[in-house]
MDAnalysis code that builds the backbone (N, CA, C; Angstrom):
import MDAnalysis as mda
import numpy as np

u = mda.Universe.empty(333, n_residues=111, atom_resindex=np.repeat(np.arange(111), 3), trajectory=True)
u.add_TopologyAttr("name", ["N", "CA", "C"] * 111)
u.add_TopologyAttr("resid", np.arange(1, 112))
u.add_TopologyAttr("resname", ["UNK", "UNK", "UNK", "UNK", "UNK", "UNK", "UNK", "UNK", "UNK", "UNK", "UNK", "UNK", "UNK", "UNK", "UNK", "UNK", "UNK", "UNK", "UNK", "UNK", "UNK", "UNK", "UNK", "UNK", "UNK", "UNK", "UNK", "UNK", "UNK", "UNK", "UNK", "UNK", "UNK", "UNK", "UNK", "UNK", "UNK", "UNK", "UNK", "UNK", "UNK", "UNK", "UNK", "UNK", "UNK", "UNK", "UNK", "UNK", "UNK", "UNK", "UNK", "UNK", "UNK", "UNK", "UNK", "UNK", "UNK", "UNK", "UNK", "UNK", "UNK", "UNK", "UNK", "UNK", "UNK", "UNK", "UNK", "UNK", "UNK", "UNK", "UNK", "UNK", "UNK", "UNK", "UNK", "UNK", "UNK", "UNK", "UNK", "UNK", "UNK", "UNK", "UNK", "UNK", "UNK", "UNK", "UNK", "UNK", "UNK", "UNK", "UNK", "UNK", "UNK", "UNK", "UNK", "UNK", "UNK", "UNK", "UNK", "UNK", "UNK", "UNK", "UNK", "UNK", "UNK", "UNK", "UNK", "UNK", "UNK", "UNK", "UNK"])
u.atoms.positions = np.array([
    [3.663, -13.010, -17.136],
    [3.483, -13.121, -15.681],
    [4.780, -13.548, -15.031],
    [5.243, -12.948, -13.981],
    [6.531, -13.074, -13.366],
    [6.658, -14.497, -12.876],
    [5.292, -15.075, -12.215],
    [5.404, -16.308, -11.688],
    [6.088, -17.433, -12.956],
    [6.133, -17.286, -13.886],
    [6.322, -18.566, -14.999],
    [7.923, -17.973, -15.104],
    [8.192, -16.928, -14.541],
    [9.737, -16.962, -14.633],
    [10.908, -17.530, -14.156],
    [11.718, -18.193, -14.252],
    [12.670, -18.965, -14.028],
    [13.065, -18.642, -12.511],
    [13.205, -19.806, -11.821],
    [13.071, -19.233, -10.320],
    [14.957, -19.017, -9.431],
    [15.122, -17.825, -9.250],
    [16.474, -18.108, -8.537],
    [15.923, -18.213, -7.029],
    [16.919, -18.822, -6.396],
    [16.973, -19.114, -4.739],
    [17.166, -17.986, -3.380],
    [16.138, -16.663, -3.358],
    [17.083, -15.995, -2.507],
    [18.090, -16.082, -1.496],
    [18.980, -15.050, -1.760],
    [20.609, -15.227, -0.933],
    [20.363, -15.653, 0.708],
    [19.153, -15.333, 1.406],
    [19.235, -16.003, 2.314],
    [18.944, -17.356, 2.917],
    [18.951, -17.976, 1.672],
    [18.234, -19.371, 1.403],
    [19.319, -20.439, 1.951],
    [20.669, -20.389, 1.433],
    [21.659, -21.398, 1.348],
    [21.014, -22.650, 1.567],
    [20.454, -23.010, 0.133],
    [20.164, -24.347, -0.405],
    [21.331, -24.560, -0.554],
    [21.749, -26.146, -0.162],
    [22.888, -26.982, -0.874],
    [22.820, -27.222, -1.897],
    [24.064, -27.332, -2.900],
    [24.130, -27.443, -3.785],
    [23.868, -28.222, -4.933],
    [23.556, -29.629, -3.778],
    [23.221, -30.514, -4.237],
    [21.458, -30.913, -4.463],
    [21.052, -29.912, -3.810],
    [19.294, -29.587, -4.229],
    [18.820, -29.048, -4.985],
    [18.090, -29.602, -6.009],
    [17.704, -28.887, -6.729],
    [16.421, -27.880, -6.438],
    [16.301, -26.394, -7.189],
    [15.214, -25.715, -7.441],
    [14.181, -25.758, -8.136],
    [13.320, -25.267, -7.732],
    [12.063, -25.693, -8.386],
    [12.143, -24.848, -9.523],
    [11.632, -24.993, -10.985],
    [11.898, -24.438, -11.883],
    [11.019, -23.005, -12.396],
    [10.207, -22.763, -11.344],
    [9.925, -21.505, -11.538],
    [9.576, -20.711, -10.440],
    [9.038, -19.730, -10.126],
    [8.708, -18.923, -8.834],
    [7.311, -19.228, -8.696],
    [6.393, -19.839, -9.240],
    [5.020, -20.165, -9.098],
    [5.158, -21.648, -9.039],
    [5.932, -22.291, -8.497],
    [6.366, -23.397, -8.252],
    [7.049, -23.299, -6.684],
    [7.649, -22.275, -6.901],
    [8.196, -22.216, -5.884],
    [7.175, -21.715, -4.635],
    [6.244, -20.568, -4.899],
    [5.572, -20.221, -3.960],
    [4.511, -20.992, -3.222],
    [4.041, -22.186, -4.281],
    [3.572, -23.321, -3.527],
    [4.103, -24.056, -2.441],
    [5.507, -24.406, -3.365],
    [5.734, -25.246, -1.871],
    [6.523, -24.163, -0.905],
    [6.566, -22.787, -1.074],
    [6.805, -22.129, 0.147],
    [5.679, -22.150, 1.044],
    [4.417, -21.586, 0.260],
    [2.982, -21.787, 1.084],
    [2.560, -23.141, 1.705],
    [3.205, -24.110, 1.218],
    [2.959, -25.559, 2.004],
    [3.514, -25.742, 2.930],
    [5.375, -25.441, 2.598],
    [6.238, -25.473, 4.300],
    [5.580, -24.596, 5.092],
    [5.134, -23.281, 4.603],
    [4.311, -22.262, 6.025],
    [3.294, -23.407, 6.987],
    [2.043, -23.601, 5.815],
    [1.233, -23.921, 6.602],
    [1.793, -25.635, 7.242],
    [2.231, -25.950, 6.945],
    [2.690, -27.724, 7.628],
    [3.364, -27.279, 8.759],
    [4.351, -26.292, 9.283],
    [5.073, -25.555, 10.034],
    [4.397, -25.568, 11.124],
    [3.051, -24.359, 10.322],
    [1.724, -24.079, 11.628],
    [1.036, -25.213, 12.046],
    [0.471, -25.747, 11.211],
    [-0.550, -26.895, 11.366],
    [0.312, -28.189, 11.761],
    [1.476, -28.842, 11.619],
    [1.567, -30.053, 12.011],
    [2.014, -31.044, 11.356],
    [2.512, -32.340, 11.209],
    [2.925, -33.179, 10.688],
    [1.717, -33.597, 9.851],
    [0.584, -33.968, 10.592],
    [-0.843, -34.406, 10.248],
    [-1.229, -33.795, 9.116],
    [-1.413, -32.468, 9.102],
    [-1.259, -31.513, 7.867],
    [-0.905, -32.437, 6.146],
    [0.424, -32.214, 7.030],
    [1.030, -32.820, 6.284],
    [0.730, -34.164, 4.979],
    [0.190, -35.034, 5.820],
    [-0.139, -36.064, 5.376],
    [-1.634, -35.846, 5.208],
    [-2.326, -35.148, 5.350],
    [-3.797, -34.669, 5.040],
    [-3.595, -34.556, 3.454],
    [-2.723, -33.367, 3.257],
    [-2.406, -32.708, 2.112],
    [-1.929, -33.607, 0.973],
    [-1.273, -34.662, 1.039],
    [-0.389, -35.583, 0.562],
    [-1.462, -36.235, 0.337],
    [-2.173, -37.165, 0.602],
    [-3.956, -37.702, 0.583],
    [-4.801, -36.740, -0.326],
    [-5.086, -36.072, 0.212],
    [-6.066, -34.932, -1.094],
    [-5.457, -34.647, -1.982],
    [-4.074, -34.086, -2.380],
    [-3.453, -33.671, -3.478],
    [-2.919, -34.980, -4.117],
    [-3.051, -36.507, -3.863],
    [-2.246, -36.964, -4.417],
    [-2.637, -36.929, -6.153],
    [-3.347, -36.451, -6.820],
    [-3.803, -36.575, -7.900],
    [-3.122, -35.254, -8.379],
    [-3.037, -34.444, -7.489],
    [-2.623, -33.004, -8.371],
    [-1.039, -32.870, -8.595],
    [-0.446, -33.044, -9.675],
    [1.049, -32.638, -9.846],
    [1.697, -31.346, -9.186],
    [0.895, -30.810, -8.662],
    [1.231, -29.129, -8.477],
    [1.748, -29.864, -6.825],
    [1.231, -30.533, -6.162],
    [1.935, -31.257, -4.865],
    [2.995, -32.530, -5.476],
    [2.951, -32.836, -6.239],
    [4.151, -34.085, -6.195],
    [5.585, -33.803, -5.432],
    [5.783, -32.889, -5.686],
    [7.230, -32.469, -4.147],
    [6.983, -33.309, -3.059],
    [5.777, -33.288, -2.553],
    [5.151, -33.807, -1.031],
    [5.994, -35.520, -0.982],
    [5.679, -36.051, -2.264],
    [6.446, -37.914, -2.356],
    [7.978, -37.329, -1.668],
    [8.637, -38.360, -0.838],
    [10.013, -38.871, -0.915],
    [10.690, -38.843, -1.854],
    [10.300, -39.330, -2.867],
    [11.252, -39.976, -4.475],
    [11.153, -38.673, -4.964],
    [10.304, -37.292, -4.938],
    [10.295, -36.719, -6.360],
    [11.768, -35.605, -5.672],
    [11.654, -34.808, -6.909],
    [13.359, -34.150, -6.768],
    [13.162, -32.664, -6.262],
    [11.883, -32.687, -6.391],
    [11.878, -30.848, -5.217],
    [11.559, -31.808, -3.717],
    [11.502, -32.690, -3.348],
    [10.858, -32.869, -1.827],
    [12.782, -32.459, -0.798],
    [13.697, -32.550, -1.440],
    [14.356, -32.103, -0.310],
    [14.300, -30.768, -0.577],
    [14.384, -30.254, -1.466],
    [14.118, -28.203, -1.536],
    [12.824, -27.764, -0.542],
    [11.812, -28.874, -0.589],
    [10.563, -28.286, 0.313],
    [11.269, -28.411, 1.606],
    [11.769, -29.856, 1.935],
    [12.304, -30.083, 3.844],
    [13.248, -29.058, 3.796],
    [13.934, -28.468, 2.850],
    [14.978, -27.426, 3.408],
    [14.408, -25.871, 3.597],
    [12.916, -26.025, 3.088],
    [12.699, -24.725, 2.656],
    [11.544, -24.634, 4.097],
    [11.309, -25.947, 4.865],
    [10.249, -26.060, 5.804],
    [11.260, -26.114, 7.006],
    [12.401, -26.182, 6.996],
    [13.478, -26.200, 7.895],
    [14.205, -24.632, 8.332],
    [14.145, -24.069, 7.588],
    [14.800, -22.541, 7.747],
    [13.551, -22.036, 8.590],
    [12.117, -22.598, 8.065],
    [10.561, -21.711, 8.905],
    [11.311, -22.295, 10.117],
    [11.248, -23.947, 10.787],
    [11.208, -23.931, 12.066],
    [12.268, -23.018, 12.732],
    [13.502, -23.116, 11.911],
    [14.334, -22.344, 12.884],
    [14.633, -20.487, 13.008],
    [13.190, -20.469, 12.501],
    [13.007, -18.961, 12.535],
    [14.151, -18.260, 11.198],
    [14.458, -19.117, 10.280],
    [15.317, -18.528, 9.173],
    [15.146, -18.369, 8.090],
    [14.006, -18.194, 8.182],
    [13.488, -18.076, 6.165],
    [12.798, -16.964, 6.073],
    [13.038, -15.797, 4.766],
    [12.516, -14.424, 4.673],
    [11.605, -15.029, 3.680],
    [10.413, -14.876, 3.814],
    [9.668, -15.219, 2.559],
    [10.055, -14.553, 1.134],
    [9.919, -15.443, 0.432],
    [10.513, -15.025, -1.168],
    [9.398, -13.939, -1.856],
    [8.146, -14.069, -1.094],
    [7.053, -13.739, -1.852],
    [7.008, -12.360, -1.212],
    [7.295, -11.975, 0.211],
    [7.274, -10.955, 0.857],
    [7.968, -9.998, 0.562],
    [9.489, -10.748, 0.101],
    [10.726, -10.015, -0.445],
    [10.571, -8.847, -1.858],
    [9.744, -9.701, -2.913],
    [8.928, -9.491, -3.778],
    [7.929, -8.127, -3.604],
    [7.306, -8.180, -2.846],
    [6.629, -7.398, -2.300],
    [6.779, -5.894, -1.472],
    [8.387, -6.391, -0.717],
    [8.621, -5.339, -0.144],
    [9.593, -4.479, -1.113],
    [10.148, -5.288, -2.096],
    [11.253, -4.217, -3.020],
    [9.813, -3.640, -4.129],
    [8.668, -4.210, -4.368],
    [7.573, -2.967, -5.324],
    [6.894, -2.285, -3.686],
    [7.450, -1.770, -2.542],
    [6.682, -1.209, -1.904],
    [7.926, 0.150, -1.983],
    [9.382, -0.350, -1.270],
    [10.244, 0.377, -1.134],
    [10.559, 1.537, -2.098],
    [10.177, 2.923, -1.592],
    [10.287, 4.383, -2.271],
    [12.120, 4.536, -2.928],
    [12.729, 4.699, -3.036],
    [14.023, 5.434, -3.799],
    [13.718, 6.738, -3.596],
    [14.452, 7.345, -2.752],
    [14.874, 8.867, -2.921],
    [15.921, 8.892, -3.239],
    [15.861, 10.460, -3.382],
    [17.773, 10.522, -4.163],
    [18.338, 10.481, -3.151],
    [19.740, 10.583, -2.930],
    [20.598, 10.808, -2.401],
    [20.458, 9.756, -0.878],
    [20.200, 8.245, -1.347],
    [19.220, 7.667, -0.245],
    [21.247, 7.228, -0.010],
    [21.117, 7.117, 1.201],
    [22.316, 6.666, 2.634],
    [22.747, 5.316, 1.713],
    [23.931, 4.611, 1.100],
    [24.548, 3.595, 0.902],
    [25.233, 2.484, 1.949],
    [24.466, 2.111, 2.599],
    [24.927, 1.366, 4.309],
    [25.190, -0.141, 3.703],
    [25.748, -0.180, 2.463],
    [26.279, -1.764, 2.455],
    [28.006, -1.290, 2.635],
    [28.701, -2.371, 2.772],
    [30.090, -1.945, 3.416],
    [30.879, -2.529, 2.508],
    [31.017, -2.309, 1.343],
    [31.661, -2.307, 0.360],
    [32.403, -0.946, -0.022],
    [32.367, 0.075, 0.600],
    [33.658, 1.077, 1.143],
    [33.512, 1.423, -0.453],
    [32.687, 1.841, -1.052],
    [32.979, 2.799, -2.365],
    [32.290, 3.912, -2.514],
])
């Protein structure tokens, strides 16, 4: 299953360097699906979620202390400012996208 695969950061992400990633893509899509909905829903959310999940490890990001919670604020920070392509969508749209031959090369790397 792709989700247990080692997770890279898409290029439009610019995580600092000093943040770490979550270590897989089914790790990751959680707390992408958490920054969505906390985004929509609210701070309150927020702390709803943090209360009910505190038993489940699959939220421990949500604590201050643990070491994905700044990857989530950075990853809930690109939603507010309208700058985050979903990773999961991305996923989605390269198994939708056809290949024809002779398809137009419009990156500008001049080769």
């Amino acid at each position: 299953r792709s989700e247990e695969h080692t997770f890279i950061a898409p290029l439009g992400a610019n995580v600092p360097s000093d943040v770490e990633l979550p270590p897989t893509a089914k790790m990751h899509a959680i707390i992408e699906r958490t920054a969505k909905f906390v985004c929509m829903q609210g701070a309150q959310f927020e702390i709803m979620l943090k209360t009910k999940q505190a038993r489940n490890s699959q939220f421990d990001f949500l604590r201050f202390d643990h070491y994905l919670y700044p990857y989530y604020k950075h990853i809930q920070k690109l939603m507010k400012e309208g700058r985050y392509t979903s990773y999961l969508e991305k996923k989605v749209e390269e198994k939708k996208k056809p290949v024809f031959k002779g398809e137009v090369d419009d990156d500008d790397d001049d080769d």
